[in-house]
SERO-4910 file (N, C-alpha, C, O; in steps of 0.05 Angstrom, whole numbers):
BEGIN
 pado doro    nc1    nc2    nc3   cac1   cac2   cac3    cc1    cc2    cc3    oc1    oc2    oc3
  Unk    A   2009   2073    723   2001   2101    728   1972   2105    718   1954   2115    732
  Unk    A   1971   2097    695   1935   2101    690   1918   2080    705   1896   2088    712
  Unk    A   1924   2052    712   1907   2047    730   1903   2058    761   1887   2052    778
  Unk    A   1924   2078    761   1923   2087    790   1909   2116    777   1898   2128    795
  Unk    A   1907   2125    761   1895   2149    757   1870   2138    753   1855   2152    765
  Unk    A   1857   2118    741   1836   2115    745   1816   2105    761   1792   2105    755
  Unk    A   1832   2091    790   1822   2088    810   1818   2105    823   1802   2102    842
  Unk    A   1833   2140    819   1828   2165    831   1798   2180    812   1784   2194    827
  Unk    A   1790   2179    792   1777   2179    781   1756   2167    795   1737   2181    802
  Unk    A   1756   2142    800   1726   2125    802   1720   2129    833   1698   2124    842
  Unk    A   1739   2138    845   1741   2146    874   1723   2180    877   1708   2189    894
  Unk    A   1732   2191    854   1724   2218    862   1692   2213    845   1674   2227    854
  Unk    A   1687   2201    830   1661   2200    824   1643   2187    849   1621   2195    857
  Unk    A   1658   2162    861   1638   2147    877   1627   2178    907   1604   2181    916
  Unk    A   1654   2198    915   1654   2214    933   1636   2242    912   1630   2262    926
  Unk    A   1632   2244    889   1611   2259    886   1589   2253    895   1575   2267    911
  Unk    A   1583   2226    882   1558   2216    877   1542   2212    911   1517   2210    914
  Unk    A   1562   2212    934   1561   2208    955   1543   2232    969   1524   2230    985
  Unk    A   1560   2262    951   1546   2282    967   1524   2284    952   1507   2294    966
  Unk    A   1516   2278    929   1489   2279    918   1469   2269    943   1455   2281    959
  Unk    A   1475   2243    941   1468   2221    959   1451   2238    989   1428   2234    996
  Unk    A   1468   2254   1000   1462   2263   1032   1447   2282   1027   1430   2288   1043
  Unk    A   1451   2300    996   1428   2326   1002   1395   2315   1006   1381   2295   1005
  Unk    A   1393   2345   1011   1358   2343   1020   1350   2331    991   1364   2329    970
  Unk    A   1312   2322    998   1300   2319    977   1271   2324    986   1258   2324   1006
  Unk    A   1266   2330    962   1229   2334    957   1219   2305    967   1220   2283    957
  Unk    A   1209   2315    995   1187   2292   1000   1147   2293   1001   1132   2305   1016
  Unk    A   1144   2275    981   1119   2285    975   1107   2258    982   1118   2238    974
  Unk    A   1073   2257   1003   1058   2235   1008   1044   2243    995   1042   2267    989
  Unk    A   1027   2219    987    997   2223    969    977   2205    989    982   2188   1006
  Unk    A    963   2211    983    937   2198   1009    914   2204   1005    911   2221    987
  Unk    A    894   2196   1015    862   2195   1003    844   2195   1025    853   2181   1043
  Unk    A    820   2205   1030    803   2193   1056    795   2175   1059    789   2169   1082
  Unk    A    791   2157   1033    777   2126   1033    790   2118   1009    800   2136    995
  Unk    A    791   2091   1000    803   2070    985    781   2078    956    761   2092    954
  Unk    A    799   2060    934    790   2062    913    780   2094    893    761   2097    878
  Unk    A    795   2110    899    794   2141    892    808   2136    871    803   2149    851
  Unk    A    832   2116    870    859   2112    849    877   2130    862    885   2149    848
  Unk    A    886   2128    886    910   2139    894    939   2127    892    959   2141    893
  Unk    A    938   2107    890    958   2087    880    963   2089    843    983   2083    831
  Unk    A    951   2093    838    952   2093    814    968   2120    799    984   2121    781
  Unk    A    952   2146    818    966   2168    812    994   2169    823   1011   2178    808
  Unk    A   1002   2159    853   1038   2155    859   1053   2144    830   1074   2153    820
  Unk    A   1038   2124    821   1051   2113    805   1058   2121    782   1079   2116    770
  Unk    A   1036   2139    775   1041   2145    735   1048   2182    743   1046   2195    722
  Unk    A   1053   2193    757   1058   2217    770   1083   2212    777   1098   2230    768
  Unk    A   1095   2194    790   1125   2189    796   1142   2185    768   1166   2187    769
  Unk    A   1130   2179    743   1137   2167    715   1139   2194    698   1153   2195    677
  Unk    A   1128   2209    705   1113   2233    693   1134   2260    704   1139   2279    689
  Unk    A   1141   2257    726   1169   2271    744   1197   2259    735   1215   2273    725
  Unk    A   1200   2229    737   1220   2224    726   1224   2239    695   1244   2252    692
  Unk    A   1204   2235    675   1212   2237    649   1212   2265    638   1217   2272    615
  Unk    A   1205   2283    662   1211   2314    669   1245   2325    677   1256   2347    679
  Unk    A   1254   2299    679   1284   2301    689   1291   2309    718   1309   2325    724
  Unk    A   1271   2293    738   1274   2294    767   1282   2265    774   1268   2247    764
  Unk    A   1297   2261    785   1310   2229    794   1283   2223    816   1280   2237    836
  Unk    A   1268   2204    811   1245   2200    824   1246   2174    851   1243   2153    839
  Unk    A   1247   2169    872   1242   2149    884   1212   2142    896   1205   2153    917
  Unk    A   1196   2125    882   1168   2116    892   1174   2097    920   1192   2081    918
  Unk    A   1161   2098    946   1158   2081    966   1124   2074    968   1107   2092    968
  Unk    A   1119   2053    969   1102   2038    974   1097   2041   1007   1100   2020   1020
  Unk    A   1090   2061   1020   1079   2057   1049   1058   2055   1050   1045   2072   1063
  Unk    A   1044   2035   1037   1011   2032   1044   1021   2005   1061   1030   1986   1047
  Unk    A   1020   2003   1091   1027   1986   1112   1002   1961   1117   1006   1940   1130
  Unk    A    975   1970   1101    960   1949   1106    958   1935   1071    948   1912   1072
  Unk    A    963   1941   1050    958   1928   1024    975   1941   1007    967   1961    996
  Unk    A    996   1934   1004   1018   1943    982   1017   1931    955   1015   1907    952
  Unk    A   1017   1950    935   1006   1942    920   1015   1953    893   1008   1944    871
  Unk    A   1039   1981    898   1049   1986    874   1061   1977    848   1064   1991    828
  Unk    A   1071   1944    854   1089   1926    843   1068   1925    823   1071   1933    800
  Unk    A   1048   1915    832   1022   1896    828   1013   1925    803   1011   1914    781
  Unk    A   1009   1947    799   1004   1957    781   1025   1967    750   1023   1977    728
  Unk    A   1051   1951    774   1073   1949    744   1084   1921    736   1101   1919    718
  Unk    A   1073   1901    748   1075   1882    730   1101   1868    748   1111   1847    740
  Unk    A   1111   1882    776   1133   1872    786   1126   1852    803   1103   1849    811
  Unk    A   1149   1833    812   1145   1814    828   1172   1819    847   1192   1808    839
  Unk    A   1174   1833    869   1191   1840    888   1203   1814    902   1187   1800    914
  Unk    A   1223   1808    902   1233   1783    928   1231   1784    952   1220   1770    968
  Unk    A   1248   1812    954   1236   1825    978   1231   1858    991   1240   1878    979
  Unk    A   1224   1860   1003   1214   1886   1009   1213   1899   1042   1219   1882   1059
  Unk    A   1208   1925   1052   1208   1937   1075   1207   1913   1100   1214   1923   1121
  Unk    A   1201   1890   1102   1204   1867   1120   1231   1862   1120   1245   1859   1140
  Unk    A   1238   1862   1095   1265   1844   1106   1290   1860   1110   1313   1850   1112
  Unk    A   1281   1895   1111   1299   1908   1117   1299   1912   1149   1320   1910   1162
  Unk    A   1271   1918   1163   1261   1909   1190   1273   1886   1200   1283   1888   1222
  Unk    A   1274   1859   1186   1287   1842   1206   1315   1839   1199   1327   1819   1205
  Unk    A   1327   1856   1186   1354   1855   1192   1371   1843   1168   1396   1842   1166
  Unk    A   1345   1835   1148   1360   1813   1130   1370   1819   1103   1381   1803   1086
  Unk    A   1364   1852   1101   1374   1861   1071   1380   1892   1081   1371   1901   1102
  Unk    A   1397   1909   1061   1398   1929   1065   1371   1946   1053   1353   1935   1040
  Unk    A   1372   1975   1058   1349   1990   1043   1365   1983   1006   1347   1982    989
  Unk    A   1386   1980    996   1394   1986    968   1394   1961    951   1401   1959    927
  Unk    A   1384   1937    974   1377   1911    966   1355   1909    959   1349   1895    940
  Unk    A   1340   1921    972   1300   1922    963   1302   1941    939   1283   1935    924
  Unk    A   1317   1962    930   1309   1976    900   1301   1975    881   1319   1978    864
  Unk    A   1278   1973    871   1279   1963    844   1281   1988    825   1275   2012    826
  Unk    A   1293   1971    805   1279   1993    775   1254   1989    765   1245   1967    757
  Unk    A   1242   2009    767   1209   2009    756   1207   2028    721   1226   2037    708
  Unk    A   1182   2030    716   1181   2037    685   1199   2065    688   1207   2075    709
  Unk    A   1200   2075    664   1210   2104    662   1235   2116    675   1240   2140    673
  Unk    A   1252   2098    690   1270   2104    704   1274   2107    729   1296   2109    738
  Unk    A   1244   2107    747   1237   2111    774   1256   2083    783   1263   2062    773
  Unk    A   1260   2102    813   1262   2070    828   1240   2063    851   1225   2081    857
  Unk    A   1238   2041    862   1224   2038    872   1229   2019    902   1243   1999    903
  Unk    A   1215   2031    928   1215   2010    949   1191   1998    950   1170   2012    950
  Unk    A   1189   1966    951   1161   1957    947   1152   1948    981   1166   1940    999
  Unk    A   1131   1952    980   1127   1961   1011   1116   1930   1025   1121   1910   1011
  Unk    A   1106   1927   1045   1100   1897   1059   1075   1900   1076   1075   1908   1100
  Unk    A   1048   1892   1059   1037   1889   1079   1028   1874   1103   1031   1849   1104
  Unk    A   1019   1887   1122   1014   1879   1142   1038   1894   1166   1044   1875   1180
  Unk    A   1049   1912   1174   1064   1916   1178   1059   1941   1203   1069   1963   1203
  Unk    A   1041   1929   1221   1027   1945   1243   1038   1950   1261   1031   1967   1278
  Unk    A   1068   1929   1262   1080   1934   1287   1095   1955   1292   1108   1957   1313
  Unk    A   1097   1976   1268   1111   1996   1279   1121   2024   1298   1139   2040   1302
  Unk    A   1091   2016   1309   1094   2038   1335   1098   2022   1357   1095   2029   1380
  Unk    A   1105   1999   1350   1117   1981   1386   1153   1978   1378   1167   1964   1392
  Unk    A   1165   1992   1356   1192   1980   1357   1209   1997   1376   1206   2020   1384
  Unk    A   1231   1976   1379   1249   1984   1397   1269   2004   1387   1272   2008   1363
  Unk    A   1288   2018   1412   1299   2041   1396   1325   2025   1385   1341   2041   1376
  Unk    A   1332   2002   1385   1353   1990   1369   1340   1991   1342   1355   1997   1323
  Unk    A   1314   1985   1338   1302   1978   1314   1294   2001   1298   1295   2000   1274
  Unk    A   1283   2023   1313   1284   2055   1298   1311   2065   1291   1315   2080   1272
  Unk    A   1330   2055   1307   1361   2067   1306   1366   2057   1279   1376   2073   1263
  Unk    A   1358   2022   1270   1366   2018   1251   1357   2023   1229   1370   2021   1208
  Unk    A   1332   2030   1233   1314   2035   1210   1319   2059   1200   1321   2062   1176
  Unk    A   1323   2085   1224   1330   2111   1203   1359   2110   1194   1366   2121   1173
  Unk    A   1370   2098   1207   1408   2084   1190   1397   2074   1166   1410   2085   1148
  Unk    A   1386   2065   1160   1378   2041   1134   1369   2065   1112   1381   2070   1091
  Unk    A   1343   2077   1125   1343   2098   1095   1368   2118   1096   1376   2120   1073
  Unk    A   1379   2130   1108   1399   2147   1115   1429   2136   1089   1446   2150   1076
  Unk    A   1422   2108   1090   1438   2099   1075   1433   2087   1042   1450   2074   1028
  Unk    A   1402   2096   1033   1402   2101   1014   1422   2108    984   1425   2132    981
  Unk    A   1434   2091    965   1452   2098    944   1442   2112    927   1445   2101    905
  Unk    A   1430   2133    925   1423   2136    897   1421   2174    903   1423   2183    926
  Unk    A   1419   2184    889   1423   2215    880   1389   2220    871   1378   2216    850
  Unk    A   1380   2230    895   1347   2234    884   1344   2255    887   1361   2268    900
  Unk    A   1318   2270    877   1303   2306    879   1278   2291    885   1266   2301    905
  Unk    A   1268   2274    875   1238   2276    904   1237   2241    906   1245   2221    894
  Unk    A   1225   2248    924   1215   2218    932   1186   2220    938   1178   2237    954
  Unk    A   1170   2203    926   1136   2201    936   1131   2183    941   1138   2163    928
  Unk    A   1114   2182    966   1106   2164    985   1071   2158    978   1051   2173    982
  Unk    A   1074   2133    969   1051   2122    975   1031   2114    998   1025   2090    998
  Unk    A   1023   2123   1012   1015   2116   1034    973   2102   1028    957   2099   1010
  Unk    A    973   2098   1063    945   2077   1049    930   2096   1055    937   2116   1067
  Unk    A    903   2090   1047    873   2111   1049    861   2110   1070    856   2087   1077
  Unk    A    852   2132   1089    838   2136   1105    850   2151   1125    869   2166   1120
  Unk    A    838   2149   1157    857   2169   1175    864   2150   1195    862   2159   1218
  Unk    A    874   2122   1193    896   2112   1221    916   2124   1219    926   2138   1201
  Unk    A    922   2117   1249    944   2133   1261    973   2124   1242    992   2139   1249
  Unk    A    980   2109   1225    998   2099   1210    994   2109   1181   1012   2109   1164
  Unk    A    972   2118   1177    976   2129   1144    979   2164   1159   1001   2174   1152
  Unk    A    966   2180   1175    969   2201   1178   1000   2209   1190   1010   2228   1179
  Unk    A   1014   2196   1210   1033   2192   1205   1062   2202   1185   1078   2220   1184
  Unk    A   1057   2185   1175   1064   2173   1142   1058   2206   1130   1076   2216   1116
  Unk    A   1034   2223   1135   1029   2244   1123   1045   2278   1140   1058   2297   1131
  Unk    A   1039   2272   1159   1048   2286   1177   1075   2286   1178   1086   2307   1185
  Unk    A   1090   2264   1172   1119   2268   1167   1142   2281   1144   1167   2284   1144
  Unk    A   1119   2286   1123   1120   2298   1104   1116   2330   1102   1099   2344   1113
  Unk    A   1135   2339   1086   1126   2372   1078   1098   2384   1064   1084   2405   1065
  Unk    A   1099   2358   1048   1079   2360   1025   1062   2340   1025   1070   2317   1026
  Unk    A   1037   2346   1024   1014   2317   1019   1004   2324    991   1001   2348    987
  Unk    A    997   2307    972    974   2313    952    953   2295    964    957   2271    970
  Unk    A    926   2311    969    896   2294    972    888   2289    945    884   2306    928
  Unk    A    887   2265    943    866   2255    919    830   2248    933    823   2241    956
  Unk    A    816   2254    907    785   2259    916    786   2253    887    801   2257    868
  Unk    A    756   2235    894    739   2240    868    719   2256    868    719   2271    888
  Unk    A    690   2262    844    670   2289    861    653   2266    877    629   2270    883
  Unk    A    659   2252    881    633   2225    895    639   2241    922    661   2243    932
  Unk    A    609   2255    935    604   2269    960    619   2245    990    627   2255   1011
  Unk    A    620   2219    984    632   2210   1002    671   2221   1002    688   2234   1015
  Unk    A    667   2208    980    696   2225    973    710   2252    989    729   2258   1003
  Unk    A    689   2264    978    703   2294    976    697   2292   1014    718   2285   1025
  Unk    A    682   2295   1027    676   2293   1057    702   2277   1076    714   2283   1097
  Unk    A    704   2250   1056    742   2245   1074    757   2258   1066    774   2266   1083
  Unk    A    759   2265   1045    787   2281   1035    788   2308   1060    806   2314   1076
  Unk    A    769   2318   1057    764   2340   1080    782   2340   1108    797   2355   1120
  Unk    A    770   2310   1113    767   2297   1143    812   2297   1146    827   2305   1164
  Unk    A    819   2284   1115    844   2281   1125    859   2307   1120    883   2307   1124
  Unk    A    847   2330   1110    861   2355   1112    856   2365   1135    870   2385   1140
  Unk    A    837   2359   1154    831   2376   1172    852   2360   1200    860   2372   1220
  Unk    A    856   2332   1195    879   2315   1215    905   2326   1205    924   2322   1219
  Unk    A    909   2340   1185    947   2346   1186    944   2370   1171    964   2368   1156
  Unk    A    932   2391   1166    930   2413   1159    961   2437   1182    975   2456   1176
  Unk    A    958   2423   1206    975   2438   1220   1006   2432   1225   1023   2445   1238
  Unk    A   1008   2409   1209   1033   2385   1209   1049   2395   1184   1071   2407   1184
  Unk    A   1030   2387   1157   1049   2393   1140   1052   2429   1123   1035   2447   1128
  Unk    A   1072   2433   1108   1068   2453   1106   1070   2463   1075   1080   2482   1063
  Unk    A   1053   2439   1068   1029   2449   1034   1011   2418   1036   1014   2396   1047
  Unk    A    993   2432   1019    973   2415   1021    964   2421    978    960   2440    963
  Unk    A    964   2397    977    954   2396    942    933   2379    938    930   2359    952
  Unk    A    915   2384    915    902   2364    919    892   2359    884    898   2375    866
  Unk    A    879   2337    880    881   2319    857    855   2312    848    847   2290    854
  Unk    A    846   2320    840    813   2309    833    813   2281    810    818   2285    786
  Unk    A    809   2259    818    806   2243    795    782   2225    790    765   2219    806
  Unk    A    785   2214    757    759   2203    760    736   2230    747    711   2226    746
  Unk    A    745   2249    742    721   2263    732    714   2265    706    730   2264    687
  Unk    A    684   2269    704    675   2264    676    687   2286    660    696   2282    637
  Unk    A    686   2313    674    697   2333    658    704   2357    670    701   2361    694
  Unk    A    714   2376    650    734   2406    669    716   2410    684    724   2405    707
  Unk    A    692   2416    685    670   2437    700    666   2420    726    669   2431    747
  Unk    A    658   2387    727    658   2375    748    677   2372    768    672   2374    792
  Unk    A    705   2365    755    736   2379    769    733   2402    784    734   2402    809
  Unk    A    729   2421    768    739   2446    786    709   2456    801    709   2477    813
  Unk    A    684   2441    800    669   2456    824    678   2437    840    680   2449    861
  Unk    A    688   2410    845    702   2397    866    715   2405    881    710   2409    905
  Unk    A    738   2410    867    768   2428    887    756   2458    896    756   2464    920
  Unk    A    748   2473    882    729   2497    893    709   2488    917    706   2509    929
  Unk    A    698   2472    927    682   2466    944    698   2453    963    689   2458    986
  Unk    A    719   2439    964    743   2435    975    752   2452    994    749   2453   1019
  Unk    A    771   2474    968    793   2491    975    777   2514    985    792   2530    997
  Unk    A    751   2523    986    727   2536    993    727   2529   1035    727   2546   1052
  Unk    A    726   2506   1039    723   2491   1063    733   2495   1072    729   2509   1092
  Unk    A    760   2485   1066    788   2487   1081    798   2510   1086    813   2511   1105
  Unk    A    792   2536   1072    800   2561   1076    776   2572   1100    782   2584   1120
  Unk    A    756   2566   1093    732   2581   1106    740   2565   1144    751   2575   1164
  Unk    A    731   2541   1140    733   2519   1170    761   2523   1172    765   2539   1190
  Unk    A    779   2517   1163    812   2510   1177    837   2534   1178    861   2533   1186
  Unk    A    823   2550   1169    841   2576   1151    863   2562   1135    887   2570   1138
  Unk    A    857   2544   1119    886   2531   1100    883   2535   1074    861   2529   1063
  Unk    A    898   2543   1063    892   2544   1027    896   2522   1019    910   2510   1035
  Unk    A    891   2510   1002    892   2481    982    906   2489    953    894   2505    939
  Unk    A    925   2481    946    939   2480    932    931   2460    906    944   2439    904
  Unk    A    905   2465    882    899   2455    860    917   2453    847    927   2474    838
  Unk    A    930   2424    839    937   2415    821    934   2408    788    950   2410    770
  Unk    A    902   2398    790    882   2383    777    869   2361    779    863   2350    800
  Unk    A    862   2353    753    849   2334    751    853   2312    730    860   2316    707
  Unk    A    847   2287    740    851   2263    721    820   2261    714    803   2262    732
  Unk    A    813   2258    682    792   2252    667    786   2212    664    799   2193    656
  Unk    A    755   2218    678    761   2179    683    754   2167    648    736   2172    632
  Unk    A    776   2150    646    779   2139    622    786   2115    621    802   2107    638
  Unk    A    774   2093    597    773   2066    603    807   2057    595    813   2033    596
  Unk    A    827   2076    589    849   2061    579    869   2063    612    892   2055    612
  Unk    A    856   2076    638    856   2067    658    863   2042    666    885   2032    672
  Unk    A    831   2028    664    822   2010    676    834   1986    653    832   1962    660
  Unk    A    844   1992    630    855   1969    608    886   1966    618    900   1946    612
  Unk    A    895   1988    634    931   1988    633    927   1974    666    947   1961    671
  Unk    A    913   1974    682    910   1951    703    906   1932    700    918   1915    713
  Unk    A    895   1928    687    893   1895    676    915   1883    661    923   1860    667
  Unk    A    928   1898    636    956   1896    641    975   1906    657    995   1916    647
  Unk    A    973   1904    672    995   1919    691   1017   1931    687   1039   1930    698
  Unk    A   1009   1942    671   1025   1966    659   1019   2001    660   1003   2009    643
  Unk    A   1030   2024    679   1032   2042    683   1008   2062    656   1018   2067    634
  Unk    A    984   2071    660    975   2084    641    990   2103    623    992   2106    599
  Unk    A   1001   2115    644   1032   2133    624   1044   2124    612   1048   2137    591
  Unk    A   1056   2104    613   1078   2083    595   1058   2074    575   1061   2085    554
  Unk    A   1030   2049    578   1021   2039    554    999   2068    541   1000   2072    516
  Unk    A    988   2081    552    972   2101    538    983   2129    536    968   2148    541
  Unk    A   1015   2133    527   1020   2155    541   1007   2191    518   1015   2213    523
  Unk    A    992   2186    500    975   2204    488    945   2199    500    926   2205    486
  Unk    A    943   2192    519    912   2180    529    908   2208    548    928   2217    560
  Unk    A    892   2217    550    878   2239    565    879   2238    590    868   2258    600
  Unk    A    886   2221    607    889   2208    637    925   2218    627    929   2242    626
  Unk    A    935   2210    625    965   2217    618    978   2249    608    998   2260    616
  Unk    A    959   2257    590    959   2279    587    951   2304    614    961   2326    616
  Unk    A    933   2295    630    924   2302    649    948   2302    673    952   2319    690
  Unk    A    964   2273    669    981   2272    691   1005   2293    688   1011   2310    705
  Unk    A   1017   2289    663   1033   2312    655   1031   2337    661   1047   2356    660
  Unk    A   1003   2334    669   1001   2384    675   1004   2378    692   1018   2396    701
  Unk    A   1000   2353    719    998   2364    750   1026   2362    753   1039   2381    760
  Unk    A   1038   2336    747   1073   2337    747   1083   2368    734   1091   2383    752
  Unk    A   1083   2376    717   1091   2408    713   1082   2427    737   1096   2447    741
  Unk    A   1066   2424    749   1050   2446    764   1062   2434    796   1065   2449    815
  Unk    A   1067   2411    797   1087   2405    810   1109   2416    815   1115   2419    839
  Unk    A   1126   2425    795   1141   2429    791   1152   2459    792   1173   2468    800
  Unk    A   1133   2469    784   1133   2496    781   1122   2511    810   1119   2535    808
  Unk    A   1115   2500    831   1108   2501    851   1136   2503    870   1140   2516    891
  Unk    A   1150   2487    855   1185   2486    870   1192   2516    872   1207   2522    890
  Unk    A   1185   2531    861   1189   2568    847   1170   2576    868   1174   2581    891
  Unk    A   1143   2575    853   1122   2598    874   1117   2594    902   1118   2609    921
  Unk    A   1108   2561    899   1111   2552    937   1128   2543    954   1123   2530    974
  Unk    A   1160   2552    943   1178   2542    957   1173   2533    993   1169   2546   1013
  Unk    A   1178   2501    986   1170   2484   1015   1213   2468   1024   1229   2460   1007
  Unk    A   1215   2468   1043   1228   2450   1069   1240   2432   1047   1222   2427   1030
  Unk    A   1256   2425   1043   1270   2406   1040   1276   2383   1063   1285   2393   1084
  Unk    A   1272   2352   1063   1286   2340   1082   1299   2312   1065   1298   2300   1044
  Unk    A   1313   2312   1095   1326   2280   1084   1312   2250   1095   1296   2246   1113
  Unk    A   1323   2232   1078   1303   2213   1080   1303   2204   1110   1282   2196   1121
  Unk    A   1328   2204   1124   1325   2191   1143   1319   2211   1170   1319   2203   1194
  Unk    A   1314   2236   1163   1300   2260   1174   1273   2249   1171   1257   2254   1189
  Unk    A   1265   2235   1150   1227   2246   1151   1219   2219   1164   1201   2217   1181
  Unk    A   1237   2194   1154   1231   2161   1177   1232   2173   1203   1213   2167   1217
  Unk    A   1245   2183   1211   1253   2191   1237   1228   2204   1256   1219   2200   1279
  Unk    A   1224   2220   1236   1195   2246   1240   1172   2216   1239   1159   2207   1259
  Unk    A   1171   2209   1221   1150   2185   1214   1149   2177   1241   1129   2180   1256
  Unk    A   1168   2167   1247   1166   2140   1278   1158   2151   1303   1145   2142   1322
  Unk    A   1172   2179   1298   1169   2192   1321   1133   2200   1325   1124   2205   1348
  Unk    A   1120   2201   1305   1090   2207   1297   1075   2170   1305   1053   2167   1314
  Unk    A   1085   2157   1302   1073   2126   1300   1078   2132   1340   1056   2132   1351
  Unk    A   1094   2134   1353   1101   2130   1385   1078   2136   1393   1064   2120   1405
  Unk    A   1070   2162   1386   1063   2180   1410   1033   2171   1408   1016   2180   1423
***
């Protein structure tokens, strides 16, 4: 009798955990107009920073030409988004556990062929995330820098984008460029200033920004903040270890902490769409076709 009561037990937990499983979730891309801004860096210690806020966090690695998130935590993946494509693992086989409790899909580069797949192969692919195990509230998407048709995409399939910019005038001019390609797609737009020497250089940034975008696009920009550039950065890459995790009193960390809150607290003032994962692949592919 108690092993049969406790197989009813482990039954009704696995059928909770199930409907966790199907609800919607916060899907958030991060993206940049050009490389080396540290947009990868912020998915990463921002996803760590949400988790330890008490949000079940899933990081994906969709930078399709240089994946690279592993590589700033020190992971070594077996396998990843390839071998769910050819058939050879499920999506809950590629999961990893990453620092702080996040989990993580580690992404594959090179992976251009995805606006030639077939609809057996989209069928299976939005089945695959669809079938995701895990009980999440957001998921952030890494996606790669610039405006191909596969990172915008990737953006466009999303509710929410954060633009990261540094004040470097090339900078700030793509970041522009990729608010002004999906300003009509998604429906918030945030943005991230990093790399700055200090408050006053931050905020005439995003002001000159969110100034543009309102004036040229009629879109408001949604200031987050800003990351202060600091060398315990550039020391936690070289160990490959998450700046949040090894510096987590470091002013880059402290910094990450207000945008994750303001994140958060955005769930309240800018209430955005909820979707499901295999809703936004879906949206994704259908954006890669056309």
């Amino acid at each position: 009798m108690n092993d049969q009561a406790s197989k009813l037990r482990s039954l009704e937990k696995r059928r909770v955990h199930q409907v966790k499983v199907s609800n919607s979730v916060r899907v958030i891309a991060v993206t940049s107009g050009k490389g080396g801004v540290g947009k990868t860096n912020f998915s990463v210690n921002v996803s760590i920073a949400l988790q330890e806020m008490g949000k079940s966090v899933l990081l994906i690695d969709a930078d399709l030409g240089l994946a690279n998130v592993d590589l700033l935590m020190g992971l070594n993946p077996k396998f990843n988004l390839f071998h769910v494509l050819a058939g050879q693992k499920s999506i809950n086989d590629i999961i990893l556990d990453g620092p702080g409790g996040i989990k993580i899909i580690p992404g594959a580069s090179g992976l251009y062929n995805l606006a030639n797949l077939s609809q057996t192969e989209i069928d299976g692919l939005i089945k695959a995330f669809n079938n995701i195990d895990l009980p999440l509230d957001i998921i952030v998407i890494d996606t790669g820098a610039g405006i191909s048709k596969n990172v915008m995409s990737l953006v466009r399939a999303s509710k929410e984008v954060v633009v990261v910019t540094t004040p470097e005038p090339t900078s700030l001019t793509d970041a522009y460029a990729v608010i002004k390609l999906v300003h009509k797609d998604v429906e918030k737009i945030h943005l991230v200033v990093n790399k700055a020497d200090n408050f006053k250089t931050a905020e005439a940034t995003a002001q000159r920004l969110t100034n543009a975008s309102l004036k040229f696009l009629s879109t408001s920009i949604n200031y987050l903040g800003f990351i202060l550039e600091d060398k315990t950065v550039f020391r936690s890459n070289m160990e490959q270890v998450p700046f949040y995790v090894r510096f987590p009193s470091s002013l880059p960390s402290k910094c990450v902490m207000n945008i994750g809150r303001r994140l958060l607290e955005g769930e309240l003032d800018f209430p955005v769409r909820e979707q499901t994962v295999g809703g936004w692949i879906k949206k994704f592919l259908s954006f890669m076709r056309k």
